[in-house]
C-alpha positions as CSV (number, residue, x, y, z in Angstrom):
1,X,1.5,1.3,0.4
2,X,-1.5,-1.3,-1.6
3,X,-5.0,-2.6,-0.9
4,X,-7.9,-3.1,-2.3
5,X,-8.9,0.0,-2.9
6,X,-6.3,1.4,-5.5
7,X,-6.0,-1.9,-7.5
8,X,-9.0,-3.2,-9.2
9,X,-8.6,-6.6,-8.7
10,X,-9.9,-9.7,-11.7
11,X,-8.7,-13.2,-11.2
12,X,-6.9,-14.2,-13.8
13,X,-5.5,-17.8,-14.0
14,X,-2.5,-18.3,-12.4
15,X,0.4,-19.0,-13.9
16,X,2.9,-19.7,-11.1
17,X,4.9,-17.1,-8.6
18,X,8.7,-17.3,-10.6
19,X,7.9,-13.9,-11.6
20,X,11.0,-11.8,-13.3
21,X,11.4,-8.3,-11.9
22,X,13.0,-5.7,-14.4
23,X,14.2,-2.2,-13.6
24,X,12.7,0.8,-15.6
25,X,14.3,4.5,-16.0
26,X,12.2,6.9,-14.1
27,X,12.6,10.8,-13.1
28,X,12.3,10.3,-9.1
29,X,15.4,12.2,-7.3
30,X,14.1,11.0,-4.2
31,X,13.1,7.0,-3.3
32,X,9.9,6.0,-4.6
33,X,7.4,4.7,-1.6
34,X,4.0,4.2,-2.7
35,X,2.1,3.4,-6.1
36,X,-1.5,2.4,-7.0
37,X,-3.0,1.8,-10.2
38,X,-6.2,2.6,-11.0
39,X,-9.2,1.8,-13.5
40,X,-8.6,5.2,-16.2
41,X,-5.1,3.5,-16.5
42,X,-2.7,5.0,-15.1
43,X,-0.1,4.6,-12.7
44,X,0.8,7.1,-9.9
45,X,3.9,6.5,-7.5
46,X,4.6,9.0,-4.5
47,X,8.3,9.5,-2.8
48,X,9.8,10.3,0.4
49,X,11.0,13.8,1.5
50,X,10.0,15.9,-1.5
51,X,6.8,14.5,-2.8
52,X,7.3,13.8,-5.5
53,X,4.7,12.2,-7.9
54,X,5.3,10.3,-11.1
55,X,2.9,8.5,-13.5
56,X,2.6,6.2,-16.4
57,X,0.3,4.4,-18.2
58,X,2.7,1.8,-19.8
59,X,5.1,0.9,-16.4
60,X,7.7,-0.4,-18.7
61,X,7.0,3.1,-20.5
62,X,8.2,6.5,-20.1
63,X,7.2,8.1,-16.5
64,X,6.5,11.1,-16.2
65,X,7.0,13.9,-13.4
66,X,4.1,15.8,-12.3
67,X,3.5,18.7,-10.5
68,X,1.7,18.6,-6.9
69,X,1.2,20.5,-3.8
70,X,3.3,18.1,-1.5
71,X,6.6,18.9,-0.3
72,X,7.1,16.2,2.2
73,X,6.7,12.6,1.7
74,X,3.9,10.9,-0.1
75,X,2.9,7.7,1.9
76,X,-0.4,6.6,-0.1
77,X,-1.8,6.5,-3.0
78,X,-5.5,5.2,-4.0
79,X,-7.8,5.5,-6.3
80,X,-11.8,4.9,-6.3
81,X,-11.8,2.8,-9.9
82,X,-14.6,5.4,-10.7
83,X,-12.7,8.7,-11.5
84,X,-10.8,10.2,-8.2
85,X,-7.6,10.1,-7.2
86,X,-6.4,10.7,-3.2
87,X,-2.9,10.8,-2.5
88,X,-1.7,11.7,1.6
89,X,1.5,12.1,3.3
90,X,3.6,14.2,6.1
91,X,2.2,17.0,7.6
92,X,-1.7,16.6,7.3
93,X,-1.9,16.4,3.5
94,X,-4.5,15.1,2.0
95,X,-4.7,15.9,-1.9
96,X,-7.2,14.5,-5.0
97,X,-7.2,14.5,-8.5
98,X,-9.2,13.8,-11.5
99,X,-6.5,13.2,-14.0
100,X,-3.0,12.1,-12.0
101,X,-1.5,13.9,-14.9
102,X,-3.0,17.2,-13.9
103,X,-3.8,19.6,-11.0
104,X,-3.6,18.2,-7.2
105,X,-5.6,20.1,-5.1
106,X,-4.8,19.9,-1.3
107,X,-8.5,19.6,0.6
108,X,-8.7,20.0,4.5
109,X,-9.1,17.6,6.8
110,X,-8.9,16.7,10.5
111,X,-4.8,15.6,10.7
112,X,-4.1,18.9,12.0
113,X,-0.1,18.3,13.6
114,X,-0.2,14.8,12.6
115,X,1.3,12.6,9.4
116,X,-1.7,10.7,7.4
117,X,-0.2,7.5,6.5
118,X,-2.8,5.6,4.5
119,X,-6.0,6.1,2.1
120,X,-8.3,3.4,1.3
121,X,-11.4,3.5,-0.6
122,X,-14.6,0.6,-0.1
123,X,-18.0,0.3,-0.5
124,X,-18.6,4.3,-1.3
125,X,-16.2,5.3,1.3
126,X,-13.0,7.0,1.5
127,X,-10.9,6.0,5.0
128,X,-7.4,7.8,5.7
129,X,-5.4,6.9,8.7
130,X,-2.3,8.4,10.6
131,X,-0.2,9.1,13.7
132,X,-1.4,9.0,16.9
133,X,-4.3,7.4,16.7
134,X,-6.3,9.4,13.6
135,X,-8.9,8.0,11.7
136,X,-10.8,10.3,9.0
137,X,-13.8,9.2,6.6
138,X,-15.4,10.5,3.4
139,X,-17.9,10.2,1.0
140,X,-16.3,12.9,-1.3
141,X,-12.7,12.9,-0.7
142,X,-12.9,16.6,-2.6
143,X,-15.2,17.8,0.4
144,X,-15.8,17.1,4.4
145,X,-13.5,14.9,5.8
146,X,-14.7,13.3,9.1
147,X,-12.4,12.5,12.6
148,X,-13.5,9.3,13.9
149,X,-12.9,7.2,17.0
150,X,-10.4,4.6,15.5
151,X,-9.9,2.5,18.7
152,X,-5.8,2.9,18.7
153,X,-5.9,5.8,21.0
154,X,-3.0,7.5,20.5
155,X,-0.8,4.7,18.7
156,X,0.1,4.8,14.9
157,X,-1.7,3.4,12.2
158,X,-0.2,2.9,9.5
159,X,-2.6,1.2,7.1
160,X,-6.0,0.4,6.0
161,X,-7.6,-1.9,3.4
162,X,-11.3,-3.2,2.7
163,X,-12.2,-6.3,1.3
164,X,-15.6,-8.7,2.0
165,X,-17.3,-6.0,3.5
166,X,-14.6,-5.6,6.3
167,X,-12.4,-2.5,7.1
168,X,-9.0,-3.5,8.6
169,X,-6.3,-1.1,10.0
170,X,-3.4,-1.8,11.7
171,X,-0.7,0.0,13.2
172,X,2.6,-0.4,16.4
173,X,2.4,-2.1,19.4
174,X,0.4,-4.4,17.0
175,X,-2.6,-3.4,16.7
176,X,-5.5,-4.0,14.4
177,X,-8.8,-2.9,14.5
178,X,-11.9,-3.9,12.3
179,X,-15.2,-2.0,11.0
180,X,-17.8,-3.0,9.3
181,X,-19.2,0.6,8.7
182,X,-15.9,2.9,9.1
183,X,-17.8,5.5,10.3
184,X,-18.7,3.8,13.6
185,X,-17.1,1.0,16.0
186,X,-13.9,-0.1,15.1
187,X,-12.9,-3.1,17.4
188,X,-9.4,-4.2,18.4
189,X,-8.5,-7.3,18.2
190,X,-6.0,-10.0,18.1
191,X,-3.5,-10.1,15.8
192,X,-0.5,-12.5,16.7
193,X,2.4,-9.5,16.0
194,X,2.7,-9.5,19.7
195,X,4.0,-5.2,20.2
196,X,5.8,-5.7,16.5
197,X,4.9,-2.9,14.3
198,X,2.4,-4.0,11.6
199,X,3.1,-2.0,8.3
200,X,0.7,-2.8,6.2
201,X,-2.6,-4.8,5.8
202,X,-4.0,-5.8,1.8
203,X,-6.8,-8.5,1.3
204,X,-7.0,-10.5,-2.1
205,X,-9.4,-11.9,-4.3
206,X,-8.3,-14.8,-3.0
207,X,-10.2,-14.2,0.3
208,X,-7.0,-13.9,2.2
209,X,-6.5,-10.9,4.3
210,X,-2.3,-10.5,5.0
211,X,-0.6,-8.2,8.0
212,X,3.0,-7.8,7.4
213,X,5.1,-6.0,9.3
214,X,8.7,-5.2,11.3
215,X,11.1,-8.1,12.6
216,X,9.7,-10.4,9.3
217,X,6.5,-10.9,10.6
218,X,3.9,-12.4,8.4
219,X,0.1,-13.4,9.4
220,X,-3.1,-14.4,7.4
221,X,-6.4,-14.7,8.5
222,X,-9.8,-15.7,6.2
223,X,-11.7,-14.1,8.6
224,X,-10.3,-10.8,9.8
225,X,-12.0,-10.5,13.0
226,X,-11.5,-14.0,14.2
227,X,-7.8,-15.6,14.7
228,X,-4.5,-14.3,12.4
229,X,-1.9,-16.9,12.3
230,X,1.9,-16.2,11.9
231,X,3.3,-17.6,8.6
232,X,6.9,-18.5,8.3
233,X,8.7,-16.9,5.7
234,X,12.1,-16.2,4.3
235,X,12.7,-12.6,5.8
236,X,14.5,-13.4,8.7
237,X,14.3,-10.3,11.1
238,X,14.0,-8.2,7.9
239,X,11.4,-5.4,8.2
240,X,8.2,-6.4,5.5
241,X,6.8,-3.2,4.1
242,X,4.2,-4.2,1.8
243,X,2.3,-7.0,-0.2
244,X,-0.4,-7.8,-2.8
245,X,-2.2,-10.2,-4.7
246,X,-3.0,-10.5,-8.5
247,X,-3.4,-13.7,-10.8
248,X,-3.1,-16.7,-8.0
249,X,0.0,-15.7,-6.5
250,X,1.1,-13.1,-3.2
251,X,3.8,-10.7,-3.2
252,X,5.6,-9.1,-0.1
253,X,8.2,-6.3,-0.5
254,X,10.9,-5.7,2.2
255,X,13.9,-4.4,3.2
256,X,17.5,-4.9,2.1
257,X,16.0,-5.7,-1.8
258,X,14.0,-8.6,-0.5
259,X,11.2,-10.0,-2.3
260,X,9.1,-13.0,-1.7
261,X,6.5,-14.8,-3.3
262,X,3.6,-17.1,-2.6
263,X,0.5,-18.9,-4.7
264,X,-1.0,-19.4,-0.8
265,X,-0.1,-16.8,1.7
266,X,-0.6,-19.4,4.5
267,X,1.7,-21.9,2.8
268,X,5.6,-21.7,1.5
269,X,7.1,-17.9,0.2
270,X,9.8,-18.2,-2.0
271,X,12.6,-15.4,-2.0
272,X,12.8,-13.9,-5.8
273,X,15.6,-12.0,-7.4
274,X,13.5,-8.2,-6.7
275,X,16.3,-6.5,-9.4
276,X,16.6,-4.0,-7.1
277,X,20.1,-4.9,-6.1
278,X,22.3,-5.6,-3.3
279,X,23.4,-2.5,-1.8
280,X,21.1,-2.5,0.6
281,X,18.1,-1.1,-1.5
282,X,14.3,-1.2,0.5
283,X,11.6,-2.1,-1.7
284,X,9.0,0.1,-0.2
285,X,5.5,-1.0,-1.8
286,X,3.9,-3.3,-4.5
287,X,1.2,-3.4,-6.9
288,X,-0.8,-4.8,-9.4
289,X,-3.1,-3.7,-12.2
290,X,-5.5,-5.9,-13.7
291,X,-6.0,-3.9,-16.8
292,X,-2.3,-4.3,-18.1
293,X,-1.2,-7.5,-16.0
294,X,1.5,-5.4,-14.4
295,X,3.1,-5.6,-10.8
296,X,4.8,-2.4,-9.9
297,X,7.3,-2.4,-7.0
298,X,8.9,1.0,-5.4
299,X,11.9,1.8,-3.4
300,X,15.1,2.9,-2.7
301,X,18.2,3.5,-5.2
302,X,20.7,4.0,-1.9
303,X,24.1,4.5,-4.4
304,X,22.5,7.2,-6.6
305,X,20.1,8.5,-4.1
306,X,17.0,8.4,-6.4
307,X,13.9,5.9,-6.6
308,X,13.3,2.6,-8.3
309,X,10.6,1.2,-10.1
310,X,10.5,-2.3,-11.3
311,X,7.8,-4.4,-13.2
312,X,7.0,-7.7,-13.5
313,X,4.1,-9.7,-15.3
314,X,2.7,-12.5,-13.2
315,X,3.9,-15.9,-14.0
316,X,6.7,-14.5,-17.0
């Protein structure tokens, strides 16, 4: 999953949304579903079931397997653009690290029994999320992580992003919740998915904030705690996992190998050829990384059983 906080966003011109995706080789034995990129360069993706992490600083390079204390799946990945690392996943893990390349170290925190789903970093603040209703914040991701009252009671979030001084989660029965200081209130409020699962949440430079979410649901909103508008899109009923923004132009992942583009979120998406195939493959997350002009997109590889990666430079 992508905000924010593990991409350090630049506009760059835009060059148009007919963006090729390409397939790289990578060492995942089990589908990639997260990656971030971060400012010291590189790229870390996490998997499902045995959390597994792999990294690159090229993404159309060699990527490399690295060893880490998960052995469940890896649902987040951020980093602080300042020199931390924190990845989360199944069964209450929260790990950090300097160098992606080197030591995870597992630090404890208040998820005790539940799955952490999401990590964002704003504003000198880390914010993870998870099941039933869990909402944690730091200042030091390496030391005390706080429980706070998210607002879902005991529904799932599943993400969180900042953007504009403004912390969104959102999570099932569609809810969505906004902060201006993580640590206190976090309201709920409306956010046109009706009881549809929202799966994700990203804001981009373009002041956009984007929900996306189960049953192809797509909604925008300029200012998050006012009105989100349903968008129509291409997707059908198809489950929308992720998006991102990067050089003028929006890009949500789905189900089934379905990717979509748009230069306005609130405007016309445009199914792309995702290269990931048509046997049924999920594209899982997306990102982008201003310092090499990359997107990065992870999933499924359902014939061989491993994970995909695929790249793509913005308007090529």
């Amino acid at each position: 999953m992508i905000s924010i906080n593990s991409i350090l966003k630049i506009k760059r011109p835009s060059t148009g949304c007919a963006i090729t995706w390409t397939q790289k080789a990578n060492p995942l034995t089990n589908f990639g579903n997260c990656v971030g990129h971060g400012s010291d360069g590189y790229w870390v993706v996490g998997s499902v079931s045995g959390g597994q992490i792999v990294t690159a600083t090229d993404p159309t390079g060699t990527w490399t397997l690295r060893a880490n204390p998960f052995t469940a799946t890896i649902t987040d990945v951020a980093h602080d653009q300042s020199g931390i690392w924190v990845a989360v996943g199944f069964g209450a893990k929260i790990a950090t690290a300097v160098n992606p390349t080197g030591t995870w170290t597992l630090r404890a925190n208040p998820f005790t029994g539940q799955n952490v789903t999401g990590v964002a970093y704003g504003n000198g603040i880390w914010v993870a999320v998870g099941t039933t209703g869990r909402l944690a914040t730091a200042t030091d991701p390496t030391g005390t992580w706080t429980l706070r009252t998210s607002s879902f009671g005991t529904t799932n979030i599943e993400s969180v992003s900042y953007g504009n001084g403004t912390w969104v989660a959102v999570g099932w029965s569609g809810k969505l919740a906004t902060a201006s200081d993580p640590t206190g209130t976090w309201t709920q409020r409306t956010s046109s998915f009706g009881s549809t699962i929202i799966d994700h949440v990203a804001y981009g430079d373009d002041g956009k904030w984007v929900i996306v979410g189960q049953s192809g649901k797509i909604a925008t909103a300029t200012i998050p705690t006012g009105t989100w508008t349903q968008r129509a899109n291409p997707f059908g009923t198809t489950g929308i996992n992720a998006s991102a923004y990067a050089a003028g132009c929006w890009v949500a992942v789905a189900d089934v190998s379905k990717l979509a583009t748009a230069p306005d979120p609130t405007g016309t998406w445009t199914l792309r050829n995702s290269s990931f195939g048509v046997a049924g493959d999920n594209i899982y997350d997306v990102a982008y990384g201003s310092s090499d002009n990359f997107y990065v997109a992870v999933g499924t590889d359902l014939i061989g059983g491993n994970g995909k990666i695929a790249t793509a430079t913005p308007g090529v």
